[in-house]
GUSE-836405 format. One record per residue: residue number from 0; residue in one letter; x, y, z of N, C-alpha, C, O in turn. Coordinates in Angstrom, 1 decimal. Example, Ala and Ser with C-alpha at 12.3 -4.5 7.8 and 13.67 -1.06 7.14 Angstrom:
% GUSE-836405
> 0|A|13.2|-5.7|7.8|12.3|-4.5|7.8|13.2|-3.3|7.8|14.2|-3.3|8.5
> 1|S|12.8|-2.2|7.1|13.7|-1.1|7.1|12.9|0.0|7.9|13.4|1.1|8.0
% end
This chain:
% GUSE-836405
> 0|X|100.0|104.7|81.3|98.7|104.6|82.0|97.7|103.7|81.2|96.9|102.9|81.7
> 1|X|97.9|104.0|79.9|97.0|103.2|79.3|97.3|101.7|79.5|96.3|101.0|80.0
> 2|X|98.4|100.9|79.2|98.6|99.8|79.8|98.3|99.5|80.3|97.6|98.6|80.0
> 3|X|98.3|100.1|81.7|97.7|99.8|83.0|96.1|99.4|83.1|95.5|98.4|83.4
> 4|X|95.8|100.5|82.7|93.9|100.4|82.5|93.6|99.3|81.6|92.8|98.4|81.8
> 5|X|94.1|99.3|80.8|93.9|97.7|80.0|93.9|96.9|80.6|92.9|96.1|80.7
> 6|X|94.9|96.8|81.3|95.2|95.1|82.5|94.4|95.0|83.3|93.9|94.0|83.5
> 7|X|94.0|96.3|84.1|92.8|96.3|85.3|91.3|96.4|84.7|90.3|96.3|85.5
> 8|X|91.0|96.5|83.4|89.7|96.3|82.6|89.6|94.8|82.0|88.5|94.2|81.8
> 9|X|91.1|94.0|81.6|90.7|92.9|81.1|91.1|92.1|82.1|91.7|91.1|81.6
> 10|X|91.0|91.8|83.7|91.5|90.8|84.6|89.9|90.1|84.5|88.8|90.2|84.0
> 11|X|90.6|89.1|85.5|89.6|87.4|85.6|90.0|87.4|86.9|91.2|87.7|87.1
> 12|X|89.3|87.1|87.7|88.1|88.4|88.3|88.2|90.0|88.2|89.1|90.7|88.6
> 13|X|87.0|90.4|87.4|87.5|92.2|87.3|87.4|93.0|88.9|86.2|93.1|89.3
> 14|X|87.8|93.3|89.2|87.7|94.0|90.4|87.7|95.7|89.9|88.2|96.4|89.0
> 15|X|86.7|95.9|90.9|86.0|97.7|90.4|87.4|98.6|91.0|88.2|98.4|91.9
> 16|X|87.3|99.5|90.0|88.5|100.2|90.5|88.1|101.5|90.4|87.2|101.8|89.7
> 17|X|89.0|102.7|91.3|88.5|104.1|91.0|89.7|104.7|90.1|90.8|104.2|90.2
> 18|X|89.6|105.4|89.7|90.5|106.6|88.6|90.4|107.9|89.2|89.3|108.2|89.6
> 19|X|91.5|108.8|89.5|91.9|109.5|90.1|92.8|110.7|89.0|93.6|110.4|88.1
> 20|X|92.4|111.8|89.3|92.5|112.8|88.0|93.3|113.5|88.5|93.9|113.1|89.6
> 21|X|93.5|114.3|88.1|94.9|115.5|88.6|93.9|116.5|89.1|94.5|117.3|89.8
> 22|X|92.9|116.7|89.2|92.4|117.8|89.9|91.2|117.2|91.0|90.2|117.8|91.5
> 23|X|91.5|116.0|91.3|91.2|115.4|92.6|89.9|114.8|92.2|89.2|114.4|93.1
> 24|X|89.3|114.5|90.7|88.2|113.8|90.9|88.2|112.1|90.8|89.0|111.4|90.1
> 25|X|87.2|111.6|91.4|87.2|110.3|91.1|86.5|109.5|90.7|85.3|109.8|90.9
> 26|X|86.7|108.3|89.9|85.3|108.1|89.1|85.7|106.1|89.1|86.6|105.3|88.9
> 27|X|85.0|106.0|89.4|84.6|104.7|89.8|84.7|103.6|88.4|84.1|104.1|87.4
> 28|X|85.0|102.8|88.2|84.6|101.6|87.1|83.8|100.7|87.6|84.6|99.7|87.8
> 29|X|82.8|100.4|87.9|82.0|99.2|88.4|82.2|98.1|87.8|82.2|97.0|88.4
> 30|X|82.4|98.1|86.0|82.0|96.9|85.6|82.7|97.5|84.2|82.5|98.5|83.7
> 31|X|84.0|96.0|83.7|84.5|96.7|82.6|84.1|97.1|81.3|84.8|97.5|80.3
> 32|X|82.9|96.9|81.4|81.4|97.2|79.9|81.3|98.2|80.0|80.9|98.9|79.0
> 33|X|81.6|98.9|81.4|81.0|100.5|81.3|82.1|101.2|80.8|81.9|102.4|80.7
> 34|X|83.3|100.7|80.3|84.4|101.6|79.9|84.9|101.3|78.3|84.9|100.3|77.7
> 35|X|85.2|102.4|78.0|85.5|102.2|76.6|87.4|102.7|76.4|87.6|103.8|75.9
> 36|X|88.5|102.0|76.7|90.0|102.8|76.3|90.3|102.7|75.1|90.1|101.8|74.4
> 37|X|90.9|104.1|74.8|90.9|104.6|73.3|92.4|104.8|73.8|92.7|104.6|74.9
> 38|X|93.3|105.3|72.5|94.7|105.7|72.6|94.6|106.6|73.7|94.9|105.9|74.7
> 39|X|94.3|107.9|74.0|94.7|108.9|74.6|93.1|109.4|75.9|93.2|110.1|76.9
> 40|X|92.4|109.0|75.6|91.2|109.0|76.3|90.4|107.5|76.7|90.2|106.6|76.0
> 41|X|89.8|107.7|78.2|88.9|106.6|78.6|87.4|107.1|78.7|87.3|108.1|79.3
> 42|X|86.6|106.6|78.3|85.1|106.9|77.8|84.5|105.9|79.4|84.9|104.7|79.5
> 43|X|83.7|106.3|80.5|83.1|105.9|81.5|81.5|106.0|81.5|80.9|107.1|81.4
> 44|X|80.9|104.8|81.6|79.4|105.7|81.8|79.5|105.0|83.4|80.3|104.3|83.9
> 45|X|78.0|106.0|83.9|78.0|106.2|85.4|76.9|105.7|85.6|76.4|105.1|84.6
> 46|X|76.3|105.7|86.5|74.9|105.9|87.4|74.0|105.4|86.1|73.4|106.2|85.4
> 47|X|74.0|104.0|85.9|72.9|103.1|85.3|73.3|103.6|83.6|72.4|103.3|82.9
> 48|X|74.3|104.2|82.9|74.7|104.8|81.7|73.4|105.8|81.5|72.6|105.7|80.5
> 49|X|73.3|106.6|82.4|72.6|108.0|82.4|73.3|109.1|81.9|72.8|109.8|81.0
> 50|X|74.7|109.2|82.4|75.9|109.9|82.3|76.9|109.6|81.9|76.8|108.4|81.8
> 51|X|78.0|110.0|81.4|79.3|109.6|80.8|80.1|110.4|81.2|79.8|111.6|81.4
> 52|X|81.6|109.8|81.4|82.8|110.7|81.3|83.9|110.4|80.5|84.3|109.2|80.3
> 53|X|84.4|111.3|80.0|85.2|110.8|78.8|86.8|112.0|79.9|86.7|113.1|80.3
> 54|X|87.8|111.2|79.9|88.9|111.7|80.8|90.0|111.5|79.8|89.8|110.6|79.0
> 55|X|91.0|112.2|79.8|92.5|112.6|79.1|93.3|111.5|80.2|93.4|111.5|81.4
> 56|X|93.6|111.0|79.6|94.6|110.2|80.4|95.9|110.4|81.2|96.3|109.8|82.3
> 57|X|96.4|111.6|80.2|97.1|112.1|80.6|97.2|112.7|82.2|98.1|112.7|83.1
> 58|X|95.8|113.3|82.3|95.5|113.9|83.5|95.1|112.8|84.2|94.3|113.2|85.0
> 59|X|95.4|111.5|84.5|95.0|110.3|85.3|96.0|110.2|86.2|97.1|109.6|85.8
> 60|X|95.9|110.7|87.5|97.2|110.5|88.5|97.4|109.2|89.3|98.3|109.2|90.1
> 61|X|96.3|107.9|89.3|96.6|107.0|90.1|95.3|105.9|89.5|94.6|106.2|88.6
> 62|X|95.2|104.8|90.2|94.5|103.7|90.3|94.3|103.4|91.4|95.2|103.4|92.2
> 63|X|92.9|103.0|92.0|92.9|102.6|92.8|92.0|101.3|92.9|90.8|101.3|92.4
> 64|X|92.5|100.1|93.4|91.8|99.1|93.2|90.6|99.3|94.6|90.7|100.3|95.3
> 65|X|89.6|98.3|94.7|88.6|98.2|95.7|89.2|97.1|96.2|89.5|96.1|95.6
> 66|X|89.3|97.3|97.8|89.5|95.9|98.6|88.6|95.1|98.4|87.5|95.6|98.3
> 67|X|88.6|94.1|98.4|87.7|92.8|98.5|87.7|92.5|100.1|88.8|92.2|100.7
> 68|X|86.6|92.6|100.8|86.6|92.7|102.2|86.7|90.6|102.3|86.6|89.7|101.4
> 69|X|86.9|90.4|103.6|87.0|89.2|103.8|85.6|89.0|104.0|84.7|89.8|104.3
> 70|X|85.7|86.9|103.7|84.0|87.2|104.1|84.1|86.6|105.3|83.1|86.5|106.0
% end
């Protein structure tokens, strides 16, 4: 998983993605500045870096990219 999040934090164009936990929460990446990936944990801040979440990776069951709507 961590690979993964790497590749979808370092793309050209970043496209916002949500993260998806084993116990059904979800947490959004807007912008890949707001994340920090470490070996075993991803560090998130939220809502203007008011808040943070720091998630086990382990417990990360999915990715989900954001459609880019047509214009």
């Amino acid at each position: 998983m961590q690979a993964e999040l790497k590749k979808m934090l370092s793309a050209k164009p970043f496209v916002p993605f949500t993260i998806v936990m084993s116990d059904g929460t979800h947490i959004t990446v807007k912008h890949p500045e707001n994340a920090l990936l470490m070996k075993h944990w991803i560090y998130i801040t939220t809502d203007g870096g008011e808040t943070a979440e720091h998630l086990y990776l382990l417990h990360v069951t999915r990715l989900q990219r954001k459609t880019q709507e047509a214009a």
